[in-house]
C-alpha positions as CSV (number, residue, x, y, z in Angstrom):
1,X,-3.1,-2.8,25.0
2,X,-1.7,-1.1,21.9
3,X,-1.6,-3.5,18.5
4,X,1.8,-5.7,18.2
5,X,3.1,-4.8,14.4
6,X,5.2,-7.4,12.7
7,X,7.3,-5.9,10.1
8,X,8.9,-7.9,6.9
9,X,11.8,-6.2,5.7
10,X,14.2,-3.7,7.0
11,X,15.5,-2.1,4.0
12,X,14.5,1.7,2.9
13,X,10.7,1.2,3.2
14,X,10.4,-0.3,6.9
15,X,14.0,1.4,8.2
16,X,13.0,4.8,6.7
17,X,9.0,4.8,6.9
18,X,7.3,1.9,8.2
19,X,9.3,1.5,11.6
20,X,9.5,5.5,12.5
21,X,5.4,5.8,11.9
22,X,4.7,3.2,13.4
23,X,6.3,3.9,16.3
24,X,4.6,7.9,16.6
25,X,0.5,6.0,16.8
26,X,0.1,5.4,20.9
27,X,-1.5,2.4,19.7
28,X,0.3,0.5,17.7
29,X,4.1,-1.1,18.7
30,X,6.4,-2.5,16.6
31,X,7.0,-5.9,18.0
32,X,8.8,-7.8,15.8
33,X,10.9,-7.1,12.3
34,X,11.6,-9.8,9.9
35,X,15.1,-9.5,8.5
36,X,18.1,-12.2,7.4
37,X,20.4,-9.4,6.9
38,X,23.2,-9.1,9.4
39,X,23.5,-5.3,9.4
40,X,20.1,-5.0,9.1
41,X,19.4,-7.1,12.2
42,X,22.2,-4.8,14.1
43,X,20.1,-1.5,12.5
44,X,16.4,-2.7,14.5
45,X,18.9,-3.8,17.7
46,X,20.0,-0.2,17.4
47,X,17.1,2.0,16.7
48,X,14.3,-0.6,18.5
49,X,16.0,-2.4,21.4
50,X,13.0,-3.8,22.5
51,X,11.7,-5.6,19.4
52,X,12.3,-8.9,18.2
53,X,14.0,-10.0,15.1
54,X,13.3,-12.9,13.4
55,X,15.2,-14.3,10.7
56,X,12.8,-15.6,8.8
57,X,8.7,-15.6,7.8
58,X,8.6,-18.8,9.1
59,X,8.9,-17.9,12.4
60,X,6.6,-15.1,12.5
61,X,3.9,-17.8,11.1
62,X,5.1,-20.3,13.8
63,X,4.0,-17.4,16.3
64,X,1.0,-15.6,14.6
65,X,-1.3,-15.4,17.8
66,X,1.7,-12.9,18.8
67,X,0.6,-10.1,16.5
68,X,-2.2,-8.1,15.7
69,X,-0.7,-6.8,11.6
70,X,1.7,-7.7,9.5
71,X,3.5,-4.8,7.4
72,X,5.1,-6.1,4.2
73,X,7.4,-4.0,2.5
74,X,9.4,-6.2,0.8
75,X,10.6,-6.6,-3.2
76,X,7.2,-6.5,-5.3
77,X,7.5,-9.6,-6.4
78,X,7.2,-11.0,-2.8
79,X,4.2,-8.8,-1.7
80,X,1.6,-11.1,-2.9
81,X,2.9,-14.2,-1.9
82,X,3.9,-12.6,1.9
83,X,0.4,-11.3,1.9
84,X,-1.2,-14.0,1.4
85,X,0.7,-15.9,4.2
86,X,-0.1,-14.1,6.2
87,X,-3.9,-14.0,5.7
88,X,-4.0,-17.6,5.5
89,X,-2.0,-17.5,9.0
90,X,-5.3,-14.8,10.3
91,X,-3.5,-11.6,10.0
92,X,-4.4,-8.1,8.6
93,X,-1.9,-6.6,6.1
94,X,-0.4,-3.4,5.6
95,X,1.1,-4.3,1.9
96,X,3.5,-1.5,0.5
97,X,2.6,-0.3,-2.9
98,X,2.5,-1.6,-5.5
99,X,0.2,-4.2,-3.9
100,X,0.8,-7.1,-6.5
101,X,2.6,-7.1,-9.8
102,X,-1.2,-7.7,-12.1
103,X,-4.3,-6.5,-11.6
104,X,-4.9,-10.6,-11.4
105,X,-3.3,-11.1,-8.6
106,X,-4.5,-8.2,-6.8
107,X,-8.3,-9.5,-7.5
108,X,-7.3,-12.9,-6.3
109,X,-5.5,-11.1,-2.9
110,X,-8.8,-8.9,-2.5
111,X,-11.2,-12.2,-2.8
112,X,-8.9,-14.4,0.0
113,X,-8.8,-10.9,2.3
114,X,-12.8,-11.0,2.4
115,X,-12.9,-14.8,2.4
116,X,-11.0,-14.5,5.4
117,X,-13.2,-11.5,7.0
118,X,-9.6,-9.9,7.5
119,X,-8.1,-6.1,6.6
120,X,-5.5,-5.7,3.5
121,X,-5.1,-2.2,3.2
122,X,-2.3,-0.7,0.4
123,X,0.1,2.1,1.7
124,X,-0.6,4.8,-0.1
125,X,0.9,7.2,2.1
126,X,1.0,10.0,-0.6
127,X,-2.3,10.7,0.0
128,X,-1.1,12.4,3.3
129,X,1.9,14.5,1.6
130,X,1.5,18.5,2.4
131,X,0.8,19.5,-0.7
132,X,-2.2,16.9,-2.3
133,X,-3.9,17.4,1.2
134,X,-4.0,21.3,0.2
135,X,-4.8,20.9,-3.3
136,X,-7.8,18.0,-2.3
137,X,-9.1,20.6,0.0
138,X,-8.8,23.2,-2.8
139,X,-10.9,21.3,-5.1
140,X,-13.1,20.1,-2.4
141,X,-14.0,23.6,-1.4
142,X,-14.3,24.5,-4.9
143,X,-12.0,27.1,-4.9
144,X,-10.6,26.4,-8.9
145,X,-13.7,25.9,-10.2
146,X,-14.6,23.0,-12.3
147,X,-11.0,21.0,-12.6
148,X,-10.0,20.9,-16.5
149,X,-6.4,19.7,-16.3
150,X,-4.0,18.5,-13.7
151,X,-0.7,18.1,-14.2
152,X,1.2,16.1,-11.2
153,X,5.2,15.0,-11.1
154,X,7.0,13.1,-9.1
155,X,10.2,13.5,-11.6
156,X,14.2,13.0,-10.2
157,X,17.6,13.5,-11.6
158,X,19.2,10.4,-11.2
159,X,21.3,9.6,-14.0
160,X,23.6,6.7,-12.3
161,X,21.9,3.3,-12.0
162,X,21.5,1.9,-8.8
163,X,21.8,-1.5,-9.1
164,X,18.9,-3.8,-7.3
165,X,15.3,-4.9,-8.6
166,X,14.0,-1.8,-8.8
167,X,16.3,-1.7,-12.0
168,X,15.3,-5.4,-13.1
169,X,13.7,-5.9,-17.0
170,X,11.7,-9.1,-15.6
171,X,8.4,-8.2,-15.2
172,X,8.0,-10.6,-12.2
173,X,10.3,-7.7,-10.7
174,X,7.8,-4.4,-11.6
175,X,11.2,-2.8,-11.6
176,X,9.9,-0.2,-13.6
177,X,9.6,3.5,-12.6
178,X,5.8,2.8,-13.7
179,X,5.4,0.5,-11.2
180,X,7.9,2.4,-8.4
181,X,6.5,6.6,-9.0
182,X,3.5,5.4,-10.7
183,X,1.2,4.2,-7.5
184,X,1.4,7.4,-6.4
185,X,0.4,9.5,-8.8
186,X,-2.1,7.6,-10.0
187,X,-3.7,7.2,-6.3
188,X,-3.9,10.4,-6.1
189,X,-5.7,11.1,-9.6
190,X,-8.2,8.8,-8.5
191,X,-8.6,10.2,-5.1
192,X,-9.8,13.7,-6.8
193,X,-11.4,12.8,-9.8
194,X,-12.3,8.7,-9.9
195,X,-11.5,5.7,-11.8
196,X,-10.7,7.1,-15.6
197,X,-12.3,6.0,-18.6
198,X,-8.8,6.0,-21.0
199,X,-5.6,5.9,-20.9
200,X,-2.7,6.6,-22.8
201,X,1.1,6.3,-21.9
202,X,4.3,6.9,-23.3
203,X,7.3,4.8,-21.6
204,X,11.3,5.3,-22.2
205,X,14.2,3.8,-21.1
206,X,16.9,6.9,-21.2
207,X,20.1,6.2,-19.4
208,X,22.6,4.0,-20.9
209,X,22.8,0.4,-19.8
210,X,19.3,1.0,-17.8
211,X,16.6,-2.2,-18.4
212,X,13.9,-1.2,-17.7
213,X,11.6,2.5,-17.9
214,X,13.1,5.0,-16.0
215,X,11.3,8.1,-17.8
216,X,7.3,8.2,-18.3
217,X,4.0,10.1,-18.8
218,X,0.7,8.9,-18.5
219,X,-2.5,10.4,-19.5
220,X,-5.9,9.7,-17.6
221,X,-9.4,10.8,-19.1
222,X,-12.0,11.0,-16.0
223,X,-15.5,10.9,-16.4
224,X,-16.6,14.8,-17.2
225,X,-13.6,15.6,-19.1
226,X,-11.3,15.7,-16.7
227,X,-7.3,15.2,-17.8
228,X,-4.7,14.1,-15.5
229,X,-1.6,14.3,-17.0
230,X,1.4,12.4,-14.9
231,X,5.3,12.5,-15.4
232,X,7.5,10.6,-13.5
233,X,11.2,10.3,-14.3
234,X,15.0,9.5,-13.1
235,X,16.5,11.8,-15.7
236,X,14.9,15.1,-15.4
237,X,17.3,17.7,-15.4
238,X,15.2,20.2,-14.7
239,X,12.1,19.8,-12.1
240,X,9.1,20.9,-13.5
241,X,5.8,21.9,-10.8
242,X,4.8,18.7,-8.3
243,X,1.2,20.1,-9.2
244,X,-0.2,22.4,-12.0
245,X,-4.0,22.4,-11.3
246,X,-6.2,24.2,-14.0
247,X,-9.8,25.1,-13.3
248,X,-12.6,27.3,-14.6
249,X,-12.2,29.5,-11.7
250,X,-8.3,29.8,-11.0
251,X,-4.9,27.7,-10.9
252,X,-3.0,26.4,-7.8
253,X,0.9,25.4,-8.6
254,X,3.4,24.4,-6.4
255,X,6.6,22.8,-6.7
256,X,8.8,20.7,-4.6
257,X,8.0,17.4,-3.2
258,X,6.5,16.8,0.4
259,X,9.4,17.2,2.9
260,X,8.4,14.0,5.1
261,X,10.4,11.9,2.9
262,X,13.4,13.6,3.5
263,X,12.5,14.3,7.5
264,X,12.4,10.4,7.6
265,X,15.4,9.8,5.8
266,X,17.5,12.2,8.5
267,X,16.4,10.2,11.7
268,X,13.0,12.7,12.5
269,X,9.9,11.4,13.5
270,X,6.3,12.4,13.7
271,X,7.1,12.6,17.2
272,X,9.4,15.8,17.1
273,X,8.0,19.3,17.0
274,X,7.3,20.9,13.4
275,X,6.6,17.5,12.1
276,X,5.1,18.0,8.5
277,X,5.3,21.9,7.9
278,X,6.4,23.3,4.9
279,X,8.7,26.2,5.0
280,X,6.6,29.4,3.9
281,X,9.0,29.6,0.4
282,X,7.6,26.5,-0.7
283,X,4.1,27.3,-0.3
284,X,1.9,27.2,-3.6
285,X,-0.3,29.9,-5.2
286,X,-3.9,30.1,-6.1
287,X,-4.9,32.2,-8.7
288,X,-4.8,33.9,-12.5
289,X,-2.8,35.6,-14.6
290,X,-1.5,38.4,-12.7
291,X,-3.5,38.0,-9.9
292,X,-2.2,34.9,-7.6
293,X,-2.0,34.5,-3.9
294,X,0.1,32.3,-1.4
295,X,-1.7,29.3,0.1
296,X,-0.2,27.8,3.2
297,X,0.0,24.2,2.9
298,X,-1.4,21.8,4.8
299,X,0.7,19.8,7.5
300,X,1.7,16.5,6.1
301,X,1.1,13.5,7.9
302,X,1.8,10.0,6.8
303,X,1.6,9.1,10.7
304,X,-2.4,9.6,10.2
305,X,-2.2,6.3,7.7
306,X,-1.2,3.9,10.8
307,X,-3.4,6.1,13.3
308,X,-6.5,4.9,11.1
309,X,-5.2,1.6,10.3
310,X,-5.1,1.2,14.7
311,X,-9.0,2.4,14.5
312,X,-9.8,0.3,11.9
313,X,-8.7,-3.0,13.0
314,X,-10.5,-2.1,16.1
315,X,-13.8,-1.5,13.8
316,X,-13.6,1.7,14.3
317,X,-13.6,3.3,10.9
318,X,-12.8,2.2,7.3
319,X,-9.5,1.5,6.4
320,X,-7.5,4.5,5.5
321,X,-7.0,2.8,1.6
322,X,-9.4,0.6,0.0
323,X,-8.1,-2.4,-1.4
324,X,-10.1,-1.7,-4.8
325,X,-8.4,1.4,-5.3
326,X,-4.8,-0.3,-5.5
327,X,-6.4,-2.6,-8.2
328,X,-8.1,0.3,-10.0
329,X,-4.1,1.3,-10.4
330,X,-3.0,-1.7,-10.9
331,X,-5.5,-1.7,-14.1
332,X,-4.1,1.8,-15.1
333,X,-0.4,0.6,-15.2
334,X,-1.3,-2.3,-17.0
335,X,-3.3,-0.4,-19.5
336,X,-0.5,2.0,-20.1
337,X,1.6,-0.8,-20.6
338,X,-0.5,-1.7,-23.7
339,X,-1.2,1.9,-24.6
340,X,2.9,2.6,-25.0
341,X,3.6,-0.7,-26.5
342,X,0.6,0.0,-29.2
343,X,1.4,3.6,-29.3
344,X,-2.9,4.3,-28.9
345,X,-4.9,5.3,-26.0
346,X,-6.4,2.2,-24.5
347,X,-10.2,2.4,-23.4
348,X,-10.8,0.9,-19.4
């Protein structure tokens, strides 16, 4: 029998990526969302007939033997207190990113997870765009050489506020793009290279009447020598390369970000044919001066996140994210926290 999925929260996260991925892994169902909004309740009637809604946590704890997981992708400020719910109620988590506000809480959340013998695994579904799969296979294969520099954006132009949370000055909130663009790219630094050694940040608020950062770039020293320099940004008017990778041996740039977003945003699933191909124009080049060469990329596929979560609740394999490597970020953000606010790089 596939493994019932409780969702919390029907907003962008589990309308636009939880719910649809879920629903492409054989063996995994969504039975249940949790939701008090009234159009959101109407939104999982539409798109999942068949699952329930509930209004409330409470009565997905009243019912816990129902499920096999709980996804939470809820405000930040909620994730660690809904996570550990629903470990104390015997359920594995799925726990969107960032996995708590401190690196404090995400040490206490990781202690109660193995006190309980029970799964929390972070989404870090970034790890499965198109493009990072091609470069990790790049430096994997050694095809640049020794890595000296990479240079990774996630950067926007978004000069109108949104209002909501995400735009929130209380730190309770992690409203800042830090904490929002900053899991990412930092997850994916430490996939390649490991936990670094320093940091140093640099953290702006540009737009008017914006609260919080919205504009920042962080630098990561990795054992070796190894830079990683990340921007992230709602007010870059002009897109710079989603990767500039520098090695002894060659460069690979590409730029453009990883088209599942925007599949997931238009109604596609994993399901439909073509899922996760990048048009040949977008492909990224491997090479030097004057002597480059188009790489294909990779097929992205953030459905491969819930198709090993499935295998590892059924001890199967590892989960797809280790906990620690959420709270390694965690640590970073916080240390480029104190890095802008002192204007010096901060030793980890």
């Amino acid at each position: 029998m596939a493994l019932r999925v409780a969702l919390i929260g029907y907003g962008t996260g589990g309308a636009v990526f939880h719910a649809p991925l879920i629903d492409s892994v054989p063996d995994l169902t969504l039975s249940a969302v949790v939701t008090g909004n009234p159009q959101r309740r109407q939104a999982v009637h539409d798109r999942h007939p068949d699952t329930r809604i509930l209004d409330t946590t409470a009565r997905l704890w009243d019912t816990a033997a129902s499920y096999d997981l709980v996804v939470i992708t809820a405000p930040n400020r909620r994730h660690v207190p809904l996570a550990r719910e629903a470990l104390h109620a015997g359920l594995p988590v799925v726990i969107d990113k960032p996995v708590a506000v401190t690196a404090a809480q995400a040490h206490d959340l990781a202690a109660l997870a193995d006190a309980r013998g029970l799964a929390a695994i972070p989404f870090h579904n970034r790890r499965w765009d198109g493009d990072f799969r091609t470069l990790r296979r790049l430096v994997h294969d050694g095809d640049l050489g020794d890595v000296q520099r990479l240079e990774s954006r996630f950067e926007r132009w978004r000069p109108t506020i949104k209002p909501g949370w995400k735009e929130s000055a209380d730190p309770r909130d992690a409203g800042s793009i830090l904490y929002d663009l900053g899991p990412h790219l930092i997850d994916q630094a430490l996939v390649l290279f490991g936990r670094p050694d320093r940091v140093y940040a640099e953290l702006d608020i540009r737009r008017p009447d914006a609260q919080t950062h919205d504009d920042a770039f962080v630098a990561l020293e990795h054992a070796g020598g190894v830079r990683t320099h990340l921007w992230m940004s709602a007010t870059a008017a002009d897109l710079g390369p989603r990767f500039r990778a520098l090695g002894s041996r060659a460069s690979y740039v590409t730029y453009g970000l990883d088209g599942q977003e925007d599949a997931l945003r238009a109604g596609r699933t994993p399901l439909d044919d073509g899922w996760g191909q990048a048009p040949p124009e977008s492909y990224g080049r491997l090479g030097t001066p004057g002597d480059t060469r188009t790489v294909p990329t990779s097929p992205g596929a953030y459905q491969d996140f819930y198709l090993a979560t499935a295998r590892a609740l059924r001890g199967e394999a590892p989960p797809p994210v280790d906990f620690m490597d959420a709270v390694h970020g965690i640590e970073i953000i916080e240390a480029a926290l104190r890095s802008a606010e002192a204007c010096s790089v901060v030793d980890l």
